[in-house]
N, C-alpha and C positions, 0 to 999 in steps of 0.2 A: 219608371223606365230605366235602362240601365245600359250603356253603351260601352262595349267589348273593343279594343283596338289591339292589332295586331299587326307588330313592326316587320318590314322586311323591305327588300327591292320588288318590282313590275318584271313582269317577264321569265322566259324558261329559263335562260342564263343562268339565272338566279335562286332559281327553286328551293334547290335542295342544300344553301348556303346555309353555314352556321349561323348568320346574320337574320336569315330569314324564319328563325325558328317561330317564332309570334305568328307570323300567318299560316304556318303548319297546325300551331292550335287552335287556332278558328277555323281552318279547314273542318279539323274531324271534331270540331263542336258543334258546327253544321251539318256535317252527312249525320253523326249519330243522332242530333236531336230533331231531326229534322224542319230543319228550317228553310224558307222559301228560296228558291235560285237568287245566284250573286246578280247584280244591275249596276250596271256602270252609273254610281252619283256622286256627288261631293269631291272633285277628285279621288275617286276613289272605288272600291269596289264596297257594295254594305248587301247585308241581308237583314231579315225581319225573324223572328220565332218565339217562342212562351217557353221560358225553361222553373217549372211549378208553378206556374201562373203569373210572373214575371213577366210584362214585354221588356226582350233582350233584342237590340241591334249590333249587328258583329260587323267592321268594319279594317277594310286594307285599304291604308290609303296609295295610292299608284304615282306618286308624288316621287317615288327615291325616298331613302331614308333620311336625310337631313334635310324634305321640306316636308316632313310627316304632318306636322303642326297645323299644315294648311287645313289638310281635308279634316282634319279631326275639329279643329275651331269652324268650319263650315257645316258640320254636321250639327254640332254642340247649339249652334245659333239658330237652325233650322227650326231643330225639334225643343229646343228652347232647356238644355239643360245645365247643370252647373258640373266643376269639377272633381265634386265626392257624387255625382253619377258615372264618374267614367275611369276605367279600370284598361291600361295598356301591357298587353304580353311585350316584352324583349328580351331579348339573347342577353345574355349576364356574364360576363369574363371571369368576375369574382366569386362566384358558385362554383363547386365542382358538377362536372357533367352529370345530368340527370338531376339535379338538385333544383330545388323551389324554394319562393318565399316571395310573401306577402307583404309589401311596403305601403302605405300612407302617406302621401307629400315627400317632400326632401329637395335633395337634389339631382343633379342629373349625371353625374358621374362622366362627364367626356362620352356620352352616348350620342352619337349626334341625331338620331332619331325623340330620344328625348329631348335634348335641348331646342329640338324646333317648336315642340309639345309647348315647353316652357314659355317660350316666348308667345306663345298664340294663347294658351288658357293660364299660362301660372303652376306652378308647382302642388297645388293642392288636389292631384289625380291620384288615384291606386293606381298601382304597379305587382305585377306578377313578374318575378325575375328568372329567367329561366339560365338554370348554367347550364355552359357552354367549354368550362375551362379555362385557362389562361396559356397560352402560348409558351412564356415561359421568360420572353423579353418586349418592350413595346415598340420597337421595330418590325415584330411577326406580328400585329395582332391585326393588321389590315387584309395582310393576306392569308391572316388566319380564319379571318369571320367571314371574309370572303370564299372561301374554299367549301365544299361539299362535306356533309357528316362522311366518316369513313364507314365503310361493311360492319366493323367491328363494334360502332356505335349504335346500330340498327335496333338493338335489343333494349338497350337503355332508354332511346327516343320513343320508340312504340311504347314500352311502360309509361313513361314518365304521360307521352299523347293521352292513352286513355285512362289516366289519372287523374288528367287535366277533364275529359269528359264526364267521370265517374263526379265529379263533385260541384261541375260547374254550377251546377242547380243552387249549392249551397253558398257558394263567391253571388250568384245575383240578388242571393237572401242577404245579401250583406255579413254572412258568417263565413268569417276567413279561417278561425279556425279548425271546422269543418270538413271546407273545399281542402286544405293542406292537410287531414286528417286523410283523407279519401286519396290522397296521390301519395301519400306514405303506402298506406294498404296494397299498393300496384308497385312501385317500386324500391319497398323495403318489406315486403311479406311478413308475416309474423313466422317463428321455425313450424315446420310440420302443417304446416296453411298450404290451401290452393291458392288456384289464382283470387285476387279479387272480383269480386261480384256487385253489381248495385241492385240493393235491395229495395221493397217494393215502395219507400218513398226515395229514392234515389241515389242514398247515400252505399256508400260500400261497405263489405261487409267480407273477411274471410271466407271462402269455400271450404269451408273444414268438414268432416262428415265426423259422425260416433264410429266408435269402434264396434265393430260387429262381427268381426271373425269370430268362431266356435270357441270353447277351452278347448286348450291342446293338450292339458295336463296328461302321462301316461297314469294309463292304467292299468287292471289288470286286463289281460289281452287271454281270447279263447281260438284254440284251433279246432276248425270247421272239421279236420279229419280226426279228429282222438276222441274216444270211444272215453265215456261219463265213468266217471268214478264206480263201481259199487258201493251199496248200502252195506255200513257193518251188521250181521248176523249176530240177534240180541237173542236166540230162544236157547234154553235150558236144553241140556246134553240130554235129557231123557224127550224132550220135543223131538230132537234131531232126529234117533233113534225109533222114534215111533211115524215120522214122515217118511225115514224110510222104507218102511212097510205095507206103506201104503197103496 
């Protein structure tokens, strides 16, 4: 089993926060894959679903972000698992927008959603880092994370979201490099590629097609109005001469 956590704040307030970016990708890794309605448990909101035969729990804890730790240690103890089964989305300052990566233990970087994690199960979780950007100074970055993605960001979030879908399959396979292969394919295209596609084991796959336009090469070209050549006249002057006698 495999347990999904996804950082952010409760409530509409809060939604569409840079902060809140983790519970954006559990959102749409539960409408695409379809997984059971949310249930208020664990402090928290969780769902249940199979993503390739994986049981996958996807959980928001409704805690605020600096007592995440609770509902996630509350879940972990329920279903009785340890912390290389559980794998937390957060907003990342240190990334550039749209950017991912895949961490193993560590530390918690001044995340105060992570450092509650820390204290309640220990540093030995995955982590999906989603950037978010930096501000610029760390005076801005509270009301930086705290503020709405802007219009302008819209196109980068949506890639990056279903790149985060395209691959999830392969993050609960325990293959990270994979899942991080699958959200490159969506938000770094290959040149002259479509969009990304997930193909019929789940993974993604370029929309490329073959070339199949005609040859254009010129050639020789006929007009439909001009009267064909005549044949050259091969018969001997005394043929000529007796055809026309005839």
């Amino acid at each position: 089993m495999r347990l999904f956590v996804g950082l952010g704040n409760p409530g509409a307030k809060y939604a569409a926060n840079r902060h809140n970016i983790g519970f954006m990708a559990l959102d749409r890794i539960a409408a695409d894959h379809g997984f059971a309605p949310w249930r208020a448990k664990f402090s928290g909101e969780i769902t249940e679903g199979s993503l390739r035969g994986t049981k996958t729990l996807l959980l928001k804890p409704m805690t605020f972000m600096n007592l995440s730790g609770q509902s996630v240690g509350e879940t972990m103890r329920f279903y009785k698992l340890s912390p290389a089964d559980v794998v937390v989305f957060h907003d990342e300052l240190d990334l550039a927008p749209g950017k991912l990566k895949v961490k193993q233990g560590g530390g918690h970087a001044g995340h105060n959603g992570l450092r509650s994690i820390h204290q309640h199960i220990g540093p030995d979780y995955g982590r999906v880092r989603l950037g978010i950007g930096h501000p610029g100074h760390k005076d801005k970055v509270a009301p930086y994370v705290l503020s709405d993605f802007a219009k302008a960001e819209q196109d980068w979030l949506d890639d990056l979201m279903r790149g985060i879908s395209d691959g999830i399959a392969d993050l609960a396979a325990k293959d990270a490099a994979r899942f991080q292969n699958a959200v490159a394919l969506r938000t770094n295209p290959p040149r002259n590629a479509g969009p990304a596609t997930p193909d019929r084991d789940g993974s993604s796959v370029s929309d490329t097609k073959p070339d199949t336009k005609p040859d254009t090469k010129p050639g020789p070209k006929s007009d439909p109005n001009t009267e064909p050549e005549p044949e050259p006249d091969t018969r001997s002057a005394i043929q000529k001469l007796a055809d026309r006698f005839r």
